[in-house]
VOGU-3710 file (C-alpha; in Angstrom, 3 decimals, decimal comma):
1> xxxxxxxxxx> 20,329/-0,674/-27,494  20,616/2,962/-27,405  19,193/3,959/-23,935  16,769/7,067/-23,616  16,292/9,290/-20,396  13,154/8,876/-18,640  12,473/12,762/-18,860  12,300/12,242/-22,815  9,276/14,519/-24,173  7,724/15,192/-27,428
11> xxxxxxxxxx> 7,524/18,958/-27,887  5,370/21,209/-30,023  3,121/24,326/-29,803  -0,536/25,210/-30,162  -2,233/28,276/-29,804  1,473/30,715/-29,493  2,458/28,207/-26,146  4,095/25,416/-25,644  2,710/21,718/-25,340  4,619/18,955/-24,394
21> xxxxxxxxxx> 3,630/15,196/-24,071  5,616/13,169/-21,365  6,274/9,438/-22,840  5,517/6,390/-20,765  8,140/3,879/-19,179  10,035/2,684/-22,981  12,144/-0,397/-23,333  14,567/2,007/-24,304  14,262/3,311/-20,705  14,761/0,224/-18,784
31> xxxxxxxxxx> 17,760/-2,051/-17,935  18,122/-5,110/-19,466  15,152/-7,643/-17,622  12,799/-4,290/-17,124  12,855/-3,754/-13,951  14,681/-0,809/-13,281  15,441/2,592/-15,256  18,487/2,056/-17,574  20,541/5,059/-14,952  20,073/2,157/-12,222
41> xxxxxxxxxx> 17,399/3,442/-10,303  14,226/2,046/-8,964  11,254/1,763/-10,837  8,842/4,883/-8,985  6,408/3,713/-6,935  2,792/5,456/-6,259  0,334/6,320/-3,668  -3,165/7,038/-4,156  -6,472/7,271/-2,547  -10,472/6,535/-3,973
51> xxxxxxxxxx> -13,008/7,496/-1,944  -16,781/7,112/-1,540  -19,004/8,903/0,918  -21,062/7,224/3,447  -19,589/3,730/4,527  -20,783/0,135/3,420  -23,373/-2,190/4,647  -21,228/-4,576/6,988  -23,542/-7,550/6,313  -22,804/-7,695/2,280
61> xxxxxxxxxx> -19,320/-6,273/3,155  -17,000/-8,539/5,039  -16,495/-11,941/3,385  -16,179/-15,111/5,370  -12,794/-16,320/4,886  -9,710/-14,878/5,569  -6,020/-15,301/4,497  -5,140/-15,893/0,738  -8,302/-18,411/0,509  -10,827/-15,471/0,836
71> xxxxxxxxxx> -13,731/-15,096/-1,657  -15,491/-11,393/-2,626  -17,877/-10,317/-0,815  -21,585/-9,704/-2,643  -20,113/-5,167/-2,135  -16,664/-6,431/-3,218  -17,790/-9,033/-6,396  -17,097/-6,455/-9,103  -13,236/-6,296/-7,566  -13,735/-9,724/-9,082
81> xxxxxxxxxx> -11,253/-8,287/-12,079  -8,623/-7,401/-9,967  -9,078/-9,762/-6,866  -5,531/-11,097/-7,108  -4,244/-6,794/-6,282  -6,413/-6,280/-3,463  -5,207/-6,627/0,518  -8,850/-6,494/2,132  -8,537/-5,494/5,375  -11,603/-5,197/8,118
91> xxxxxxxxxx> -12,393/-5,532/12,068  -9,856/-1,959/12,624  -11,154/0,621/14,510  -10,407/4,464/14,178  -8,926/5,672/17,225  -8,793/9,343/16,818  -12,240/10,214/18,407  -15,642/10,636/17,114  -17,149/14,045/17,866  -18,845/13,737/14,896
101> xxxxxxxxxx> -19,361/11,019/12,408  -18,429/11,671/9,156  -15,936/14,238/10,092  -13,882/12,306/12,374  -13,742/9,171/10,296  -12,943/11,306/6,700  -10,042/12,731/8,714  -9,049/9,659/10,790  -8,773/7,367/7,928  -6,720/9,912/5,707
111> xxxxxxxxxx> -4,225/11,121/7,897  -3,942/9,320/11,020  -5,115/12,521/12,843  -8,014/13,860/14,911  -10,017/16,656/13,463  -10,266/19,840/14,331  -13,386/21,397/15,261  -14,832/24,813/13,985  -17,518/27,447/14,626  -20,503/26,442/12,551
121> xxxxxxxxxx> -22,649/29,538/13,005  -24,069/28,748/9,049  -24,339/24,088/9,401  -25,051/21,638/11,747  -21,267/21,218/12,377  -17,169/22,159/10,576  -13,925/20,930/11,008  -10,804/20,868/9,587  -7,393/18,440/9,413  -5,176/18,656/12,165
131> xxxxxxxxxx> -2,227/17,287/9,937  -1,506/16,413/6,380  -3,179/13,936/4,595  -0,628/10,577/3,717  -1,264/11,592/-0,400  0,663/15,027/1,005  3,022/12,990/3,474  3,827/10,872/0,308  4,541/13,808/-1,743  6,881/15,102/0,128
141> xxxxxxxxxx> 9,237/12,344/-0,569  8,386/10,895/-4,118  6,597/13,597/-5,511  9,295/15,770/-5,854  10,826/14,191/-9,227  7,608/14,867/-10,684  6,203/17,895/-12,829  3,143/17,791/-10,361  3,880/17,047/-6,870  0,270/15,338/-6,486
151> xxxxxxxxxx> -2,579/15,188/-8,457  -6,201/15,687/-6,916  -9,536/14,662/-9,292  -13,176/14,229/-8,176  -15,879/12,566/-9,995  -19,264/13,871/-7,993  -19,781/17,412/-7,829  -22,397/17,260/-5,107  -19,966/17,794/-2,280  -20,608/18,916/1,165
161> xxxxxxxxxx> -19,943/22,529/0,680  -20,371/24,390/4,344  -18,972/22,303/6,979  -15,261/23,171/6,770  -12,349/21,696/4,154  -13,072/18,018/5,843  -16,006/16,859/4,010  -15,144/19,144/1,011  -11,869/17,631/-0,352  -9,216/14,803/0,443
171> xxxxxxxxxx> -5,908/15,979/0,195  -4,618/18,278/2,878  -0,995/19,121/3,881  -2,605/20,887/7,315  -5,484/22,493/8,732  -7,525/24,822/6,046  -4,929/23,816/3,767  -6,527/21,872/1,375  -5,957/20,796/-2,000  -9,243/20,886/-4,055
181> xxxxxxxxxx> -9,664/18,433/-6,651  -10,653/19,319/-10,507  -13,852/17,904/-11,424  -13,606/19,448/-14,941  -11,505/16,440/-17,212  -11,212/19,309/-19,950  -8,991/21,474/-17,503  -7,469/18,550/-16,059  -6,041/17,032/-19,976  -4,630/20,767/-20,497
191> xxxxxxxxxx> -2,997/20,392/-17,244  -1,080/17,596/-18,787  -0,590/18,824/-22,144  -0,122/22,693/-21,995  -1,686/25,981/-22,737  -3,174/26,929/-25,687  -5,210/23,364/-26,338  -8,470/25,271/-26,183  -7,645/27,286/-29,698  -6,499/23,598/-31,349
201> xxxxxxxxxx> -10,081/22,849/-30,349  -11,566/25,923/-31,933  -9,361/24,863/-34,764  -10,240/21,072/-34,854  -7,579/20,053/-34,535  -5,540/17,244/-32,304  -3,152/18,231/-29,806  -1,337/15,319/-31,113  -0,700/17,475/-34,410  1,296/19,867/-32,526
211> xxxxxxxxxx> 4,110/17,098/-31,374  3,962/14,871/-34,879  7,295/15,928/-36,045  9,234/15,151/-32,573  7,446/12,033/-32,787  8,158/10,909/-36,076  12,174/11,966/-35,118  11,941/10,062/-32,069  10,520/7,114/-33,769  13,644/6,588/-35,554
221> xxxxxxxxxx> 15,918/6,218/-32,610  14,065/3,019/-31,083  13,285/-0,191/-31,589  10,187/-1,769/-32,962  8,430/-2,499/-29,528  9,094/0,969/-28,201  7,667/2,124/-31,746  4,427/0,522/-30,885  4,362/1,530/-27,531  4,302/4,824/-28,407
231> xxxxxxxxxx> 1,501/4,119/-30,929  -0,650/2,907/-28,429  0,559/5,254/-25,816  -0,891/8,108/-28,531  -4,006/6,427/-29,599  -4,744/6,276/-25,572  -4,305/10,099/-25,938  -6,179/10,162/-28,709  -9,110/8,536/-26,898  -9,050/10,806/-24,096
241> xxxxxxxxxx> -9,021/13,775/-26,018  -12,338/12,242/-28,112  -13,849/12,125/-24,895  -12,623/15,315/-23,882  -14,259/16,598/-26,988  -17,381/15,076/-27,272  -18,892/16,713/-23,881  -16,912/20,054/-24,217  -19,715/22,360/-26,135  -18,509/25,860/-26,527
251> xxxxxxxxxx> -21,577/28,013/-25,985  -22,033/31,190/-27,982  -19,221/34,160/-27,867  -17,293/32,104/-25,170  -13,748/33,045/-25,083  -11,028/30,631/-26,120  -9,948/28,625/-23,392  -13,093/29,328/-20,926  -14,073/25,883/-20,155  -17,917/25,160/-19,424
261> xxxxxxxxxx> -18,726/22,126/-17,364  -17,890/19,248/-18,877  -20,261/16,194/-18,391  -22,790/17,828/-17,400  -26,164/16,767/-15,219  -29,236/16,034/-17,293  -32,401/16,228/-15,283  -30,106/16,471/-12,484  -28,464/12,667/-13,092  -24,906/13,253/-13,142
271> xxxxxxxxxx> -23,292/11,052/-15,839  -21,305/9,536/-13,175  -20,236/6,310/-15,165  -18,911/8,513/-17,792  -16,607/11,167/-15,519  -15,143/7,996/-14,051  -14,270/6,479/-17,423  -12,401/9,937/-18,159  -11,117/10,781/-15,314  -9,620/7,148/-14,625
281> xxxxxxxxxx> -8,126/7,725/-18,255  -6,404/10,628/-17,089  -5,019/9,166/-13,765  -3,234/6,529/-15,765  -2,024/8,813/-18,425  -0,670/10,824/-15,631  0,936/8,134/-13,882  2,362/6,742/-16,657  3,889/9,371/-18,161  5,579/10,266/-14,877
291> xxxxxxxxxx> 3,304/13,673/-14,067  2,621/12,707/-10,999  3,104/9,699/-8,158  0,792/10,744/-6,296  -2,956/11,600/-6,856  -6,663/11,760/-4,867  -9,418/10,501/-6,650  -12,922/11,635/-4,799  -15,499/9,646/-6,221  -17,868/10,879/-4,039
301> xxxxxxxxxx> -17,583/13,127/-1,087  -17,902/12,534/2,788  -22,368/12,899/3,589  -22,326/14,703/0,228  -25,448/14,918/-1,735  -24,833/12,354/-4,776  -27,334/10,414/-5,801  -27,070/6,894/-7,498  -29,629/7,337/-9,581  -28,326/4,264/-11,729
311> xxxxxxxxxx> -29,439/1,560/-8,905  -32,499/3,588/-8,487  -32,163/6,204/-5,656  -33,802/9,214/-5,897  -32,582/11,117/-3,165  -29,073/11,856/-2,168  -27,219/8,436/-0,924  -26,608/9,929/2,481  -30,060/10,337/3,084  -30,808/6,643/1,862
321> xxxxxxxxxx> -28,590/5,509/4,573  -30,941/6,738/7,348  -34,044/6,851/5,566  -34,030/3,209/4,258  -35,393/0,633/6,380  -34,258/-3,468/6,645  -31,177/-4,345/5,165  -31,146/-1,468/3,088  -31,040/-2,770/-0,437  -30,466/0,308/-2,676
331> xxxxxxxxxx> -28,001/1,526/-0,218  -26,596/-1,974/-0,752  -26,918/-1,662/-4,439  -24,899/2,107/-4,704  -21,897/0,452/-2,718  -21,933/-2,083/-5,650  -22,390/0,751/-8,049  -18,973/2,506/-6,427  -16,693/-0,121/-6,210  -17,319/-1,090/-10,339
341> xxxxxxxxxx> -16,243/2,498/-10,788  -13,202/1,296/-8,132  -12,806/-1,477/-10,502  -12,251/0,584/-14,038  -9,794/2,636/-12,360  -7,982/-0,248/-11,329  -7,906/-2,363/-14,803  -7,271/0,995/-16,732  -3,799/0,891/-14,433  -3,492/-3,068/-14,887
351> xxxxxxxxxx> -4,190/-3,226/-18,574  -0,905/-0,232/-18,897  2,522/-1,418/-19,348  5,400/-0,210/-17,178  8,674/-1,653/-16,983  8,060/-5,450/-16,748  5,130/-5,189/-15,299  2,031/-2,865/-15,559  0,946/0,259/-13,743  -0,609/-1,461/-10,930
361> xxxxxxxxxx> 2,127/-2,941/-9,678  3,829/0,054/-8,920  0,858/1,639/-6,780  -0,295/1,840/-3,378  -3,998/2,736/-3,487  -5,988/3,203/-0,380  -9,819/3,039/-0,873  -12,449/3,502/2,084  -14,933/6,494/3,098  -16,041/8,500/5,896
371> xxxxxxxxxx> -17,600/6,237/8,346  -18,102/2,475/8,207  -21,886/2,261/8,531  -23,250/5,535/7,328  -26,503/4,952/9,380  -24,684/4,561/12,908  -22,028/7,225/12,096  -19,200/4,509/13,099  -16,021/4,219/12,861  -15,469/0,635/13,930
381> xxxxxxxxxx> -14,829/-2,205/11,488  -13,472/0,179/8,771  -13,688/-0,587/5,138  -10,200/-0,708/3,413  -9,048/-1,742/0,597  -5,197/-1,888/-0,128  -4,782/-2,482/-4,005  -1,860/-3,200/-6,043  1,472/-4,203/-5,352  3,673/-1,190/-4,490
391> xxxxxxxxxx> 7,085/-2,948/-6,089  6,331/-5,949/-4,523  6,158/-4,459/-0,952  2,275/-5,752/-0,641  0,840/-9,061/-0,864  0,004/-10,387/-3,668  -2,177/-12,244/-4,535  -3,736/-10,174/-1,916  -5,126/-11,658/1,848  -8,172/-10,973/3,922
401> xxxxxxxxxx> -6,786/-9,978/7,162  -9,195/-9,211/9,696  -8,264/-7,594/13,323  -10,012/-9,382/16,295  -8,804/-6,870/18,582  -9,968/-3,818/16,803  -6,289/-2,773/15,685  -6,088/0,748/15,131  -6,682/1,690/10,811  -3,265/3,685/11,259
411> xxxxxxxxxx> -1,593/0,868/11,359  -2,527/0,074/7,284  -1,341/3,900/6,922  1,700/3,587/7,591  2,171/0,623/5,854  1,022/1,890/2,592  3,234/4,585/3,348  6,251/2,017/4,217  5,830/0,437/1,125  6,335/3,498/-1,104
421> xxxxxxxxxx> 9,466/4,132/0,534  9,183/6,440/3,079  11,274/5,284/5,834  8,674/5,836/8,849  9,355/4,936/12,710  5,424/5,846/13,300  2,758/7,907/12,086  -0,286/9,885/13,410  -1,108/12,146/15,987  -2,359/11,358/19,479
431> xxxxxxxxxx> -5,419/7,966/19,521  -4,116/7,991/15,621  -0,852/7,348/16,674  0,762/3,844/15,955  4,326/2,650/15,625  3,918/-0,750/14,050  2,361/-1,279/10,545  0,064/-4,200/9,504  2,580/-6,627/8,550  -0,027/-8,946/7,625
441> xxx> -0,729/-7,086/4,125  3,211/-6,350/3,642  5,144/-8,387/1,632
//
């Protein structure tokens, strides 16, 4: 079999500038079984992060069992897909303080670090990170193959937008250094593509048109499954780009390549269902083509003013978790609502190939929010979720463990960290710090 180079691309040009289209993991690629690149190195392995503002409901949240014989939790059930990728883990405690709620726990959970409080002459409080966030410690060791060292996406635009960089994005590499996400999936497909896609637009035309011929050439040197991978590799772009399309609407004398809002609130509903669906797209296309290892997905931000109007809330979540009384049902019902967004991202990385295996084996994905129970503000018992397999450095089928002696949540950092391949003797700063990972979720 004549072997190809994982940096293979199909080339073209729209608009005067270059577009290329990065190929995902081909048989022609891969050693003989699959499971490594044909030069004799590793499979890459990724990190990400999904997070959701404003904790669970600890009642509906923890399931019974523990170990391998767990079941899903009435919050967890739509992870029902994808039960066999997910290391639950519960009972940890955040030990880096908790001078304020939300802020401590969005920065304790992330990066293993206390925050860093700010004057707050304009809001009721601001911080910042003390030290990078692990998407950024990650990135500094396997996102440097990569054409972007990390990739940073958010789904709700109703973000916290005056109490410092903590509860406005994820990824940090230090205090006010933040990384914001791109919450337009128009900017973020020419991101992967190229310049010049808004003209092909203008022109109706597929970006796909511009890279046809390399295709067709390339097409030639491979086998028949490769051929077909391809295929469907392009009809996934193809998809994307139909989506792209449909909710891109160029207003009058706009000029080429200013992008309007895409997905856009009507009556104030954000189409949140529909960004996910997109933007999860985009994730995997990235990941699979080799963009990126590492990416942030905010779903929704830490407090944050998004409101699940699809379970029936008519005011922003955050204020549902203090406002609602009893068991708090349609707070109940918008953790539900988050984790089936959780869940697409997840099967749109199971359902793609790579190597042997699919996408989801490769990854690392931490998923949790602010604060555990958004009415108390706490930060014990955290809500984590450890999905996928990293290379076969997590569990799988995946465990309940839960910590009877309030272990400290660092400890899953650094073994999500560990089982990218960073080769870490401890990790976080000061209460965050912790030298020992939480074997019980490792491999």
């Amino acid at each position: 079999m004549r072997h190809l180079s994982r940096r293979t691309i199909l080339r073209g040009a729209a608009g005067g500038a270059a577009v290329s289209i990065a190929l995902p993991t081909l048989e022609a690629m891969l050693n003989g079984n699959g499971t490594a690149l044909a030069s004799g190195r590793a499979l890459p392995r990724r990190l990400g992060i999904f997070f959701w503002g404003n904790g669970v409901r600890h009642k509906m949240w923890n399931p019974k069992e523990r170990g391998t014989g767990w079941a899903l939790s009435e919050e967890l059930a739509p992870l029902e897909p994808v039960k066999s990728y997910i290391n639950l883990v519960s009972g940890t405690e955040i030990k880096t303080g908790n001078e304020q709620g939300h802020h401590a726990g969005s920065v304790g959970i992330l990066s293993g670090c206390p925050m860093i409080s700010q004057p707050h002459p304009s809001s009721a409080y601001a911080s910042t990170f003390s030290g990078p966030s692990i998407d950024q410690v990650a990135a500094e060791v396997i996102g440097t193959r990569t054409r972007f060292r990390s990739l940073e996406v958010g789904v709700s635009r109703q973000v916290t937008e005056n109490e410092g960089t903590t509860l406005l994005y994820l990824s940090h590499r230090g205090p006010d250094n933040p990384n914001p996400p791109e919450y337009d999936p128009a900017v973020v497909f020419e991101r992967l593509f190229g310049a010049g896609l808004a003209r092909e637009r203008e022109l109706g035309r597929s970006v796909l048109d511009t890279v046809a011929g390399d295709a067709r050439a390339l097409q030639q040197r491979i086998g028949s499954h490769d051929r077909h991978r391809i295929d469907q590799h392009l009809e996934n772009i193809r998809e994307i780009e139909r989506r792209v399309a449909h909710e891109w609407k160029r207003p009058a004398r706009c000029e080429i390549g200013a992008y309007p809002g895409s997905f856009a609130a009507t009556d104030g509903k954000e189409p949140l269902e529909q960004m996910n669906a997109a933007m999860s797209r985009l994730v995997t296309l990235a990941l699979t083509c080799d963009q990126t290892r590492v990416f942030t997905y905010q779903f929704s931000g830490s407090v944050a003013n998004t409101v699940y109007w699809q379970v029936g809330e008519d005011k922003p979540h955050h204020q549902f978790t203090h406002d609602e009384p009893g068991d708090q049902p349609i707070v109940h019902a918008g953790t539900i609502f988050v984790m089936k967004q959780l869940c697409r991202l997840l099967q749109d990385l199971q359902g793609t190939p790579d190597g042997a295996g699919n996408l989801l084996d490769s990854c690392a994905i931490l998923a949790s929010s602010d604060t555990a129970d958004g009415k108390e503000h706490t930060l014990q018992d955290y809500p984590i979720v450890v999905a996928g397999r990293a290379g076969g450095a997590l569990k799988y089928p995946g465990v309940h463990y839960r910590s009877d002696t309030k272990e400290n949540s660092s400890k899953v950092l650094l073994s999500i960290l560990r089982s990218v391949g960073l080769r870490l003797d401890e990790f976080g700063k000061k209460g965050g710090n912790v030298k020992d990972s939480l074997r019980a979720i490792e491999a």
